[in-house]
C-alpha positions as CSV (number, residue, x, y, z in Angstrom):
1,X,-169.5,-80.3,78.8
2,X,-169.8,-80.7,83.0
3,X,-166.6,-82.4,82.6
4,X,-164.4,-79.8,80.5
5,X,-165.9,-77.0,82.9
6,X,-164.5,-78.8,86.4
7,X,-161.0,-79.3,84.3
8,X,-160.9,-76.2,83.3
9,X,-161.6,-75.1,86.8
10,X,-158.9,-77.0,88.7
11,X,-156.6,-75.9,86.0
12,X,-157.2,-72.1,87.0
13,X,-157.1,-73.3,90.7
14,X,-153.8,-75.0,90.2
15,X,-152.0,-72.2,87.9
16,X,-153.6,-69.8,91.1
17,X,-151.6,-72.2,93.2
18,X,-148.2,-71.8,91.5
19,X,-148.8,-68.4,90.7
20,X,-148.4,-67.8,94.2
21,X,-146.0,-70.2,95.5
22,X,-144.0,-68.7,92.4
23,X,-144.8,-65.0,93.7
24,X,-143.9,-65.9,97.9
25,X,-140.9,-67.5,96.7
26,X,-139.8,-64.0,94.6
27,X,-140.3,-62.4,97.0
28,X,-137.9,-64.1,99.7
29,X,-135.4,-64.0,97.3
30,X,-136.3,-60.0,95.8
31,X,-137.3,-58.7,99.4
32,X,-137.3,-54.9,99.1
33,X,-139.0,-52.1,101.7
34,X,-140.0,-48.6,100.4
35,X,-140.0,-45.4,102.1
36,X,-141.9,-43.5,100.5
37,X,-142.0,-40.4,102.8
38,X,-140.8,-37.2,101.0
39,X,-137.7,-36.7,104.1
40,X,-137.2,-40.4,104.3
41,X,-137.3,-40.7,107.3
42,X,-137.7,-44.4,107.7
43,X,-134.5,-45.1,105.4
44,X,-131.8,-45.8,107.4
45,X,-128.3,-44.0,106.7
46,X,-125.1,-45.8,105.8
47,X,-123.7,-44.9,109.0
48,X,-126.2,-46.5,110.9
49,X,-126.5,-49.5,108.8
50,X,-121.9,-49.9,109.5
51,X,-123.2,-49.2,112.8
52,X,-125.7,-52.8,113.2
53,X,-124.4,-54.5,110.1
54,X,-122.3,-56.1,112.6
55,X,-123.8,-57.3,115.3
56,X,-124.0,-61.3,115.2
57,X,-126.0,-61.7,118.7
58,X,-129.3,-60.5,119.5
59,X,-130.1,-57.2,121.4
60,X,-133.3,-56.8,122.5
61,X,-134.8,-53.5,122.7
62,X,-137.8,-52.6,125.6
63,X,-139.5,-49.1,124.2
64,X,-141.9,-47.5,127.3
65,X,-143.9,-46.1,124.7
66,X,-147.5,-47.8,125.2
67,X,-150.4,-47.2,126.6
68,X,-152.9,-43.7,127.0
69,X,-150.9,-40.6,126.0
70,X,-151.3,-37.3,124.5
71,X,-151.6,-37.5,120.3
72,X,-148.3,-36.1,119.7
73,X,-146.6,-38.8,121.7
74,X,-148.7,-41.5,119.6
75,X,-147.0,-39.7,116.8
76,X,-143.6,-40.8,118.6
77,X,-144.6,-44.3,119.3
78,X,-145.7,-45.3,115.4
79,X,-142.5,-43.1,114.0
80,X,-140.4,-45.3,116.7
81,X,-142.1,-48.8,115.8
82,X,-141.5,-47.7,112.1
83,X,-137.6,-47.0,112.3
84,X,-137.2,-49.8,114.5
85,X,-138.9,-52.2,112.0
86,X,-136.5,-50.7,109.4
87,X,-133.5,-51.5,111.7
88,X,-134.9,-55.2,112.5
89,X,-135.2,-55.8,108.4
90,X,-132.2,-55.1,108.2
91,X,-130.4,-56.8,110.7
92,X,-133.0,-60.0,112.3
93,X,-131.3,-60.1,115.3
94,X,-132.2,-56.2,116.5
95,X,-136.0,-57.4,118.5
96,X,-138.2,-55.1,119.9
97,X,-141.2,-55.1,122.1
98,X,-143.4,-52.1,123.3
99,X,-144.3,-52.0,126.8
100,X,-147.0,-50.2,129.5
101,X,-144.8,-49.2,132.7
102,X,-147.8,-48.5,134.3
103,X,-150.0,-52.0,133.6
104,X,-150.3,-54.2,136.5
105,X,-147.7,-56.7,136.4
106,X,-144.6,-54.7,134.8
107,X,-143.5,-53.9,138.2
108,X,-140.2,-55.3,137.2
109,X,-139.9,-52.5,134.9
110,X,-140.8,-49.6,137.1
111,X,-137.6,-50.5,139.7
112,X,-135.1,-50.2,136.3
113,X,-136.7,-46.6,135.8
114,X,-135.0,-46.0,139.2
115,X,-131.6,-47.9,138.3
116,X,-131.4,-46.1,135.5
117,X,-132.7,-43.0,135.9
118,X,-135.9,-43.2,133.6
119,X,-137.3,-40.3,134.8
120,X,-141.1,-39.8,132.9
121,X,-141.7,-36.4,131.1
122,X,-144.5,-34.3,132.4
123,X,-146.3,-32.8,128.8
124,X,-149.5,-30.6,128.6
125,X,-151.8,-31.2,126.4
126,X,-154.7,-29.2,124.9
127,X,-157.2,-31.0,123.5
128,X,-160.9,-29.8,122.6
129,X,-160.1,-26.0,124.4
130,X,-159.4,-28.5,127.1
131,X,-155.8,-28.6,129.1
132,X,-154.8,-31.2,131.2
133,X,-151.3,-32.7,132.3
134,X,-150.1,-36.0,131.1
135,X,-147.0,-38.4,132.1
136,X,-145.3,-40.0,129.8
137,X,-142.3,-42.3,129.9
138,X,-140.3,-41.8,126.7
139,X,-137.3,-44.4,127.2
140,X,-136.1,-47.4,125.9
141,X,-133.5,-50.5,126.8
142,X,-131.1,-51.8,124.7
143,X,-129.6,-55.1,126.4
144,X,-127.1,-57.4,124.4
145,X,-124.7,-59.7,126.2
146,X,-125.4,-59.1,129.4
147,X,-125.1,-54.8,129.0
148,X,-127.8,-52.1,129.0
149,X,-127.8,-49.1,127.9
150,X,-131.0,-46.3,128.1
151,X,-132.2,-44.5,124.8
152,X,-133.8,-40.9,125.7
153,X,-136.8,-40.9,122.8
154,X,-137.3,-37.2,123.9
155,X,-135.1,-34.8,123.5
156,X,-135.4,-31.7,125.7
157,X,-135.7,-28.2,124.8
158,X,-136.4,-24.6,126.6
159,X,-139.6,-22.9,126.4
160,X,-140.6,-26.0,123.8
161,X,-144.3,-27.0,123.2
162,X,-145.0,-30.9,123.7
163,X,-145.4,-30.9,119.4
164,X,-141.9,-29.1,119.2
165,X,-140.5,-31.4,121.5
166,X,-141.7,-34.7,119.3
167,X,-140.8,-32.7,116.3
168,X,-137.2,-32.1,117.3
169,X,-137.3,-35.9,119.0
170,X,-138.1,-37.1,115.7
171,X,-135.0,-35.9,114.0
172,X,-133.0,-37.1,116.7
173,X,-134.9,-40.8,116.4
174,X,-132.6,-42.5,114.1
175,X,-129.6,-41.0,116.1
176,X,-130.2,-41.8,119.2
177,X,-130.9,-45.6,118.5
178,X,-127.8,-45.9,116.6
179,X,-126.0,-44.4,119.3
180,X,-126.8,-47.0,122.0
181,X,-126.5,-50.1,119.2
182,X,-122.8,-49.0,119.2
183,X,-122.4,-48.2,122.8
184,X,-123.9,-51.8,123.3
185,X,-122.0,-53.2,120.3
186,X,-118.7,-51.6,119.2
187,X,-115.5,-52.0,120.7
188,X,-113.4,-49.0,121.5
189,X,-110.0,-47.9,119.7
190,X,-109.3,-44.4,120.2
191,X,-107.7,-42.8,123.6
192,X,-108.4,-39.5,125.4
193,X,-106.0,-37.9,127.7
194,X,-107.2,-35.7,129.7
195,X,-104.9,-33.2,130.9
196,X,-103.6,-32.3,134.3
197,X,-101.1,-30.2,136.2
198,X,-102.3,-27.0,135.5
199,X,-104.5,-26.6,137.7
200,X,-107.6,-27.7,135.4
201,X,-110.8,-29.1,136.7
202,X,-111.3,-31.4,139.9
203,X,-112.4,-35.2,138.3
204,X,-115.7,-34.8,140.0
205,X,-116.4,-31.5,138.3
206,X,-115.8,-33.5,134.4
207,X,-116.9,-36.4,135.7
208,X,-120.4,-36.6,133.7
209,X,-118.9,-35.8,130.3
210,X,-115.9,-38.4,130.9
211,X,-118.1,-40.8,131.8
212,X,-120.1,-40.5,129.1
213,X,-117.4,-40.3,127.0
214,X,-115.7,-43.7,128.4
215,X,-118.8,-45.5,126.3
216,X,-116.7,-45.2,123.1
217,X,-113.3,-44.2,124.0
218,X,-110.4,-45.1,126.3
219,X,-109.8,-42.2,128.8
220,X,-107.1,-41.4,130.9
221,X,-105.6,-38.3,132.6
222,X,-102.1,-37.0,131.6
223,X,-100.4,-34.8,133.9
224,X,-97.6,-32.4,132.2
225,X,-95.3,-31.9,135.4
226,X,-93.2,-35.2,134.2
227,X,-92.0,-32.1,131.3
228,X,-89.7,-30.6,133.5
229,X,-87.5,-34.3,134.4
230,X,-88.0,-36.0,130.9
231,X,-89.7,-34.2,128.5
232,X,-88.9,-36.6,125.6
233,X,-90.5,-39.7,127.0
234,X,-93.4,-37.2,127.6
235,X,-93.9,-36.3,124.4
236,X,-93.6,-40.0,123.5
237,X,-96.2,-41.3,125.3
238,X,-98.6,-38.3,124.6
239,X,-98.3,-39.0,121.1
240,X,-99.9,-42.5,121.9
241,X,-103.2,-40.1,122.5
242,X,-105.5,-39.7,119.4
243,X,-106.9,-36.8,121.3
244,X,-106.1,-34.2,124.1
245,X,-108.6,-32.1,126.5
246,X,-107.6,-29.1,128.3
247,X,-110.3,-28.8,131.1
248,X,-109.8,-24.9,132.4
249,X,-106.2,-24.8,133.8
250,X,-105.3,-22.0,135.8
251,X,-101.9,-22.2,136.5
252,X,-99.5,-20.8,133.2
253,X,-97.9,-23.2,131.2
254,X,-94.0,-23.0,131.0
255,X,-92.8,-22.8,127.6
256,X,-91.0,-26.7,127.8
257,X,-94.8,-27.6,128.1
258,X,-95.8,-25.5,125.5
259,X,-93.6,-26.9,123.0
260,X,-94.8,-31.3,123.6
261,X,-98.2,-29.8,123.3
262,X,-97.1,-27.6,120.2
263,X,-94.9,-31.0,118.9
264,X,-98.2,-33.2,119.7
265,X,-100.3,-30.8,117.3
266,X,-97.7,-31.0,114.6
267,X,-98.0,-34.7,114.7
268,X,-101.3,-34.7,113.6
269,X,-102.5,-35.0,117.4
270,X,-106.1,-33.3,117.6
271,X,-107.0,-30.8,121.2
272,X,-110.2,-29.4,122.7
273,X,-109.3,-26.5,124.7
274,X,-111.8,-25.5,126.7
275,X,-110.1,-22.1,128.6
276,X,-110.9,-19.1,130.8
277,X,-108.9,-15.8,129.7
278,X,-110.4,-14.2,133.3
279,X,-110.7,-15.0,136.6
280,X,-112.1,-13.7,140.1
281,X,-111.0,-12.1,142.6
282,X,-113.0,-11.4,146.0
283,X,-111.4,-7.7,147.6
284,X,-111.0,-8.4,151.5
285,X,-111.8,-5.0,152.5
286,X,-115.0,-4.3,150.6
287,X,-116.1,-7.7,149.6
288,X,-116.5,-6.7,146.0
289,X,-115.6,-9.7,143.1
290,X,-113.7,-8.5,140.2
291,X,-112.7,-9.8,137.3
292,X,-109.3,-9.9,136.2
293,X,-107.6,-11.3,133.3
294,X,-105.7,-14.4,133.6
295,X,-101.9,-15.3,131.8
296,X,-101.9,-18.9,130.6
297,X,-99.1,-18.1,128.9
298,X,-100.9,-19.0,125.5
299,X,-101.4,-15.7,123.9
300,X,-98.8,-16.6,121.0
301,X,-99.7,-20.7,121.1
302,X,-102.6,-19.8,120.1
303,X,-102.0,-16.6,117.6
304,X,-100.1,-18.5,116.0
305,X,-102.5,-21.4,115.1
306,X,-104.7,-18.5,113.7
307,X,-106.9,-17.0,117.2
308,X,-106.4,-14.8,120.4
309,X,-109.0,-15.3,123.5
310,X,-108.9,-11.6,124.7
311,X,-109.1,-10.9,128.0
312,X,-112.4,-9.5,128.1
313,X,-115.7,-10.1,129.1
314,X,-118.9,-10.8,127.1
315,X,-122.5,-9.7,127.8
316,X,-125.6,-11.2,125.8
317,X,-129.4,-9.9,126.0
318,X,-130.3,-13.8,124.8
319,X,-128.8,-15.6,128.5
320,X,-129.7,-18.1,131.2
321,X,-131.0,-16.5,134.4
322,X,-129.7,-16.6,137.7
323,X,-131.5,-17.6,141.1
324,X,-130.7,-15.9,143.9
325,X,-132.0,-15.8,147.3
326,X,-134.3,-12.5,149.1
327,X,-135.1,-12.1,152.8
328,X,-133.9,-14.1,156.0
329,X,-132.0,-16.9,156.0
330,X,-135.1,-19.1,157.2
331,X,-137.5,-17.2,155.0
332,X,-135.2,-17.1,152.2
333,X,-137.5,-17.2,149.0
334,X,-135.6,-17.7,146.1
335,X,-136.3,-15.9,142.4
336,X,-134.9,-15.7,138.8
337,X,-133.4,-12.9,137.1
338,X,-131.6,-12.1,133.9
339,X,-128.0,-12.6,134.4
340,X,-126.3,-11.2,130.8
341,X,-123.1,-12.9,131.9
342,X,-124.6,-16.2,130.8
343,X,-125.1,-16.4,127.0
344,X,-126.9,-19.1,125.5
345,X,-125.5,-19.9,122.2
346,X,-127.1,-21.6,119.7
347,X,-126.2,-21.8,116.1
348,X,-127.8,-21.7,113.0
349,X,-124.2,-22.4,111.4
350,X,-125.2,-26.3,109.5
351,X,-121.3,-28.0,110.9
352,X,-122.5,-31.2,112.1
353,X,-120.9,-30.4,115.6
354,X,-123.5,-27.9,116.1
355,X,-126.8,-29.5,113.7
356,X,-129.9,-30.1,115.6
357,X,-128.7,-29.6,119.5
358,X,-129.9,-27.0,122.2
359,X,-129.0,-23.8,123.2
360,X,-125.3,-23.9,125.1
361,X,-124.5,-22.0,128.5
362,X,-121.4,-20.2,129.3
363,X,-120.6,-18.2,131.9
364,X,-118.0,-15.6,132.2
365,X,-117.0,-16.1,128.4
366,X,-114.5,-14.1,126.4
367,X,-114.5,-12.8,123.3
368,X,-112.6,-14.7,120.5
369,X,-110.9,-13.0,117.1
370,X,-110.2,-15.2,114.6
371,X,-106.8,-14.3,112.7
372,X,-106.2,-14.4,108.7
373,X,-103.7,-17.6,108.1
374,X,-103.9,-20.7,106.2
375,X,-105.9,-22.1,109.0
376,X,-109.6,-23.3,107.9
377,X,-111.6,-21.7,110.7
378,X,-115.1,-22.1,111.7
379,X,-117.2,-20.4,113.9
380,X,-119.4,-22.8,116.2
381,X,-121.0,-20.5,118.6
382,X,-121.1,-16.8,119.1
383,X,-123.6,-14.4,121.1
384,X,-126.5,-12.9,119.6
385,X,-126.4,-9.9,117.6
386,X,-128.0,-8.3,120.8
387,X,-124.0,-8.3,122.8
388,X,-121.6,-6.2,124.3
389,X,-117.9,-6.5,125.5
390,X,-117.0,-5.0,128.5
391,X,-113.2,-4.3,129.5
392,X,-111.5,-5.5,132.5
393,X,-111.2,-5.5,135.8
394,X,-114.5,-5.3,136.3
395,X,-117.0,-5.5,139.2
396,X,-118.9,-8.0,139.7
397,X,-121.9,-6.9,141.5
398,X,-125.1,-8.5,141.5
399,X,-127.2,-5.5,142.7
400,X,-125.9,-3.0,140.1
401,X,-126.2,-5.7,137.5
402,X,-129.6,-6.9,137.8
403,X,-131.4,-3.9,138.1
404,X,-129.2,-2.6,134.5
405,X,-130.7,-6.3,132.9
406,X,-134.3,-6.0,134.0
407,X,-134.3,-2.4,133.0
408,X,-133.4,-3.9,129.3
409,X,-135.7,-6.7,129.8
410,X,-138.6,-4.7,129.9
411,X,-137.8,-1.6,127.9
412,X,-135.8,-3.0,125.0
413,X,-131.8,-2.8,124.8
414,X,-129.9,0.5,123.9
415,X,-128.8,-0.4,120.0
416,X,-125.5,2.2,121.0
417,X,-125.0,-0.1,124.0
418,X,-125.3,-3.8,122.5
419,X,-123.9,-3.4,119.1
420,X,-121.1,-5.5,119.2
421,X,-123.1,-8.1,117.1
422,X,-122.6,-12.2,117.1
423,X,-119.3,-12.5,119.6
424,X,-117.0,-15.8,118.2
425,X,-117.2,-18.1,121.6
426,X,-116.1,-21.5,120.1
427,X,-114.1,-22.0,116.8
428,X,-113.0,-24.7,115.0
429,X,-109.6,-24.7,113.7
430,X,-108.2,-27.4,110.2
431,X,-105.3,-27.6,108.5
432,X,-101.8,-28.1,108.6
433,X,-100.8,-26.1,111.4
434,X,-97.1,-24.3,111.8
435,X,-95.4,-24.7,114.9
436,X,-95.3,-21.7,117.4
437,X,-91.7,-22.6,117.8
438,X,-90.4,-22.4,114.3
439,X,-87.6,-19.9,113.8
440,X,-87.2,-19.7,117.7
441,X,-85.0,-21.2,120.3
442,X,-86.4,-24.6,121.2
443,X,-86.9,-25.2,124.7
444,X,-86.4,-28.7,124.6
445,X,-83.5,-30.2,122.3
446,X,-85.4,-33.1,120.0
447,X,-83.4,-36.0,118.2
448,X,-83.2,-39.8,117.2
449,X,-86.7,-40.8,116.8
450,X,-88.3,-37.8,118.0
451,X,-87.7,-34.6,115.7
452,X,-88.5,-31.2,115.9
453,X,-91.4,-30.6,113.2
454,X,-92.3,-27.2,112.2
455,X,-94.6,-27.7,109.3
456,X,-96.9,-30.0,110.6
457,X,-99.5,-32.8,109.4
458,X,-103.3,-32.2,109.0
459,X,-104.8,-31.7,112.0
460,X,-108.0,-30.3,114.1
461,X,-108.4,-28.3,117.1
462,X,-111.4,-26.4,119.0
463,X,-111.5,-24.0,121.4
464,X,-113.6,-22.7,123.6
465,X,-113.6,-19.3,125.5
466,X,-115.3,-20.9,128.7
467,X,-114.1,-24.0,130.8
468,X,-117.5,-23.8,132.4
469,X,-119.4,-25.8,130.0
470,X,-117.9,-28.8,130.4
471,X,-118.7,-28.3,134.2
472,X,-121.4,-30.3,135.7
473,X,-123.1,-29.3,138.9
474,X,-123.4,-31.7,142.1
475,X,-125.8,-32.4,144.2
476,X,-123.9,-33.5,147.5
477,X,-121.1,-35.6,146.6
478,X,-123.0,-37.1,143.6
479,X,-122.2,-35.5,140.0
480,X,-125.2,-34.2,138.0
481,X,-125.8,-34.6,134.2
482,X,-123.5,-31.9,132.3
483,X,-125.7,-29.5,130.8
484,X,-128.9,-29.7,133.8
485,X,-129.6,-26.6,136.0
486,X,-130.6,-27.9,139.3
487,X,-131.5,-24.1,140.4
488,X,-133.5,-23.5,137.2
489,X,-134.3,-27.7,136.5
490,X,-133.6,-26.6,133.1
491,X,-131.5,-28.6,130.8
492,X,-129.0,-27.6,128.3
493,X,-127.2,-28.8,125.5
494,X,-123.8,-28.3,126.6
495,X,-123.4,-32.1,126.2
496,X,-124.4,-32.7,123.3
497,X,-122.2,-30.0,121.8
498,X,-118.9,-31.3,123.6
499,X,-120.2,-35.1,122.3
500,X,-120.3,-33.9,118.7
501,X,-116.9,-31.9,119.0
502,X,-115.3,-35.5,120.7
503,X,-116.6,-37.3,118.0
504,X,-115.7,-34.8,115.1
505,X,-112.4,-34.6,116.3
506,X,-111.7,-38.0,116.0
507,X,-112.8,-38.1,112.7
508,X,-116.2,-40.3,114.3
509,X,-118.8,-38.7,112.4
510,X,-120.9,-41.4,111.6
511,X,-122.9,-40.3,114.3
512,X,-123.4,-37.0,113.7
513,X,-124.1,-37.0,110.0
514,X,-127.0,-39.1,111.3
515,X,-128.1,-36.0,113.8
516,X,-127.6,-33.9,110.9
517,X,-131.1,-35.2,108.5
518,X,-133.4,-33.4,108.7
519,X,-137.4,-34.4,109.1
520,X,-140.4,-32.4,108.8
521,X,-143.0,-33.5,110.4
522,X,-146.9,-31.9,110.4
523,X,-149.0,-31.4,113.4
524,X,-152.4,-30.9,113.2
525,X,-153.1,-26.8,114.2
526,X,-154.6,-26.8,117.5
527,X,-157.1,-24.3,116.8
528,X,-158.4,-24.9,113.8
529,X,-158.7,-28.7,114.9
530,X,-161.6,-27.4,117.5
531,X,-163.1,-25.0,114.9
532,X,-163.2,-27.7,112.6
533,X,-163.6,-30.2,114.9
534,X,-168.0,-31.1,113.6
535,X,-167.6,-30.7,110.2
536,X,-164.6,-33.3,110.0
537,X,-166.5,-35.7,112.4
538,X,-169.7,-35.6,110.1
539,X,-167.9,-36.0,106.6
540,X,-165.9,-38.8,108.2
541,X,-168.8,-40.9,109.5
542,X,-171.6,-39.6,106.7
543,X,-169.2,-39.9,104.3
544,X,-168.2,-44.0,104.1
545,X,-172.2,-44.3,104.9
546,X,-173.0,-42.7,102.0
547,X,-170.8,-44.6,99.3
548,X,-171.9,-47.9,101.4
549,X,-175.4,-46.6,100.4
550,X,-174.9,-45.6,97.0
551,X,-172.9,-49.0,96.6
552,X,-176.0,-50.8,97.7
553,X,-178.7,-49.1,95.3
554,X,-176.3,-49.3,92.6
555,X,-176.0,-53.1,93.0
556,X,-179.6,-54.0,93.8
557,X,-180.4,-51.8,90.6
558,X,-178.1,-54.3,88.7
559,X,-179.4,-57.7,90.2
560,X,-182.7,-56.4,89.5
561,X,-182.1,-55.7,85.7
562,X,-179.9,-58.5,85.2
563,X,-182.5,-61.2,86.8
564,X,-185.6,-60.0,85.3
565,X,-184.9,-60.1,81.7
């Protein structure tokens, strides 16, 4: 009987055994991970899995997200070690490690936050009815064959509370780590030319954006005055361009330029037009600045393709103030106002060009009607329904003007004043676009390889009725990021939005269909956290005593019954 009982024993044992070597080995061969959050937020999209499938070498990733923080940002860390353990399964050679800047013995780290400009967010945090002021570093390094490349975890965002900032850095998670894994990994293909001769922007004024931009694309400027000697090999070497950027030009363009940019389009060649229909003028008697409208000589390129940039001038309750200095020179103090010639634009419209970014500054922006043709046209940004137009010339005058805006800033806007509702200030144009030129006299006689097209291929165009957003500020001779305020250290999303129109353009939207999911994520209210703060602390520590206790009885009870019968 003893003997029958120990086989039977080490035959359980062994089937125990090759249950699970049987079980370890299905499940190296059947290896599956579940997201079983309601957004999925963990799953990673197809474009970001073409985006790593790749990759053959290792890139190793340094997150600055460790050590004591405020509970939202814990939120960010976990929600980053998850995504990146997704991206790790799926490709092995994506490692990761979490790192404390601000342990002893990580000075290393601290000099590449200077190299790189790692520069830690200042968040306050309210905790208990208490407030107190945390830093935070949330950054990471991507590094793979000898290149680096910094991942912002945080997005920033006007007026934003620390939990909306995490929120909205949570939906931009997946994004931005599939954005440096191809800036680290892909090779580029596609080439930007940049025009010039027009008078557009100096290179240091577009040098942020372009730089940016040179991380996935090959860049190089393309200056129309070599129209006028040989306007055919011009056209032939543009159309070696996937894209074109017209960075507010000044100067008109004659019509023989006109037409290789009209023949470009009709290729299938896509544009970003980023223009000013006024300009200022300073009178030398008074000292007045008007504004005056300015000829590009584009009226019918464009109303043709389906749009007219009026010469006008657009005003927006819902704008970016101005800074200005009061008193002395020496005692100059220097204050924000309200400055309605600055809109800040941001859309509700879901296009993935505009999905999930910040507000966008202009200044001194026009007014754009979009006209009926068989043109696909989409409205990006426009003013808030709070707007007015105003004709020109017009004066420019910063102590008529501010007085007018804080006036409406603290009594409310006149509904007969600012009724021109949401004002078109960026549009997207599709479709197969027909030449300005066709049934007109052609500028520029066309033959042997190169023909004159008048119906032309699919194509895509934007345009923009301000050059001042691509503009970045400087600080001495040394460019600032496009999109930051140095007189308001506020940031913007004019980058982002020129990014996504760059990549959209190109037909590169793998990228921004990943900006486009969309994550909901709870936070814990604040308040009722603090009201609620004994009740939750008892249940949760009386609570597990209590079962442990009731476990206990329960199974002494048992023993007791079962050992005394």
């Amino acid at each position: 009987m003893m003997k029958t009982s120990i086989r039977k024993n080490i035959v359980s044992f062994a089937v125990l055994i090759g249950g699970l070597i049987l079980l370890n080995l299905f499940g190296n061969y059947f290896y599956k991970r579940f997201d079983l959050t309601q957004d999925k937020r963990f799953t990673l999209s197809e474009e970001a899995k073409e985006i790593i499938e790749p990759i053959n070498s290792p890139i190793i990733v340094d997150v600055f997200l460790k050590g004591e923080f405020p509970p939202e940002f814990k939120r960010l860390q976990s929600e980053t070690e998850q995504l990146l353990d997704e991206f790790s399964a799926y490709n092995s050679n994506i490692k990761f490690e979490f790192i404390d800047p601000t342990e002893k013995g990580n000075e290393a780290f601290q000099s590449q936050f200077e190299k790189f400009g790692l520069t830690p967010a200042q968040v306050s945090v309210t905790e208990s009815g208490k407030q107190s002021t945390e830093l935070v570093y949330p950054w990471a390094l991507a590094h793979h064959d000898g290149k680096t490349v910094k991942i912002a975890l945080l997005k920033n965002q006007l007026g934003a509370t620390s939990e909306e900032r995490v929120n909205s850095s949570l939906q931009n998670l997946q994004y931005a780590f599939a954005d440096g894994f191809k800036k680290l990994a892909s090779e580029k293909s596609k080439k930007i030319a940049v025009l010039k001769g027009n008078g557009e922007y100096d290179d240091r004024y577009i040098a942020d954006f372009f730089s940016t931009l040179r991380d996935y694309y090959f860049i190089a400027p393309f200056t129309l005055d070599s129209v006028a000697v040989n306007p055919k090999k011009t056209l032939k070497t543009l159309e070696g361009f996937d894209l074109i950027v017209a960075a507010q030009p000044t100067e008109a363009f004659s019509d023989a330029e006109k037409y290789v940019l009209d023949q470009y389009i009709m290729n299938g060649g896509k544009s970003l037009w980023l223009l000013d229909a006024t300009q200022m003028h300073t009178d030398t008697i008074t000292g007045k600045t008007f504004a005056f409208g300015m000829d590009l000589n584009l009226n019918d390129f464009f109303f043709k393709y389906g749009i007219r940039i009026n010469p006008n001038l657009v005003k927006d309750v819902y704008a970016a103030p101005i800074v200005l200095a009061n008193g002395d020179e020496r005692e100059a103090q220097y204050s924000r106002y309200p400055w309605f010639f600055s809109p800040l634009s941001s859309s509700a419209n879901n296009h993935p060009i505009v999905s999930n970014i910040e507000a966008v500054k202009f200044d001194y922006a026009s007014a754009i009607d979009t006209l009926p043709n068989n043109i696909k046209k989409t409205v990006l940004l426009s003013t808030s329904p709070i707007s007015k137009i105003v004709g020109l010339p017009f004066p420019i005058e910063f102590d008529v003007e501010i007085p007018k805006n804080l006036q409406v800033v603290n009594e409310g806007p006149n509904p007969n004043e600012y009724n021109a509702g949401e004002i078109p200030l960026a549009v997207l144009l599709e479709g197969n676009f027909t030449s300005v030129f066709k049934n007109r006299v052609k500028p520029i006689k066309l033959n042997g390889e190169l023909k004159n097209i008048d119906d032309g291929k699919p194509s895509k165009m934007v345009v923009i009725s301000d050059g001042d957003i691509i503009k970045n500020q400087m600080q001495g001779n040394r460019p600032l990021e496009l999109g930051f305020d140095k007189m308001t250290n506020s940031f913007y999303g004019n980058k982002e939005f020129l990014l996504n129109t760059v990549n959209y353009l190109l037909d590169d939207s793998g990228l921004i269909n990943i900006r486009t999911q969309q994550i909901a994520v709870p936070f814990l209210d604040p308040q009722k956290t603090v009201e609620q703060r004994s009740k939750w602390q008892i249940l949760n520590i009386l609570l597990p005593l209590g079962l442990l206790a009731l476990f206990g009885i329960a199974f002494t009870f048992y023993r007791k019954r079962k050992y005394t019968r």
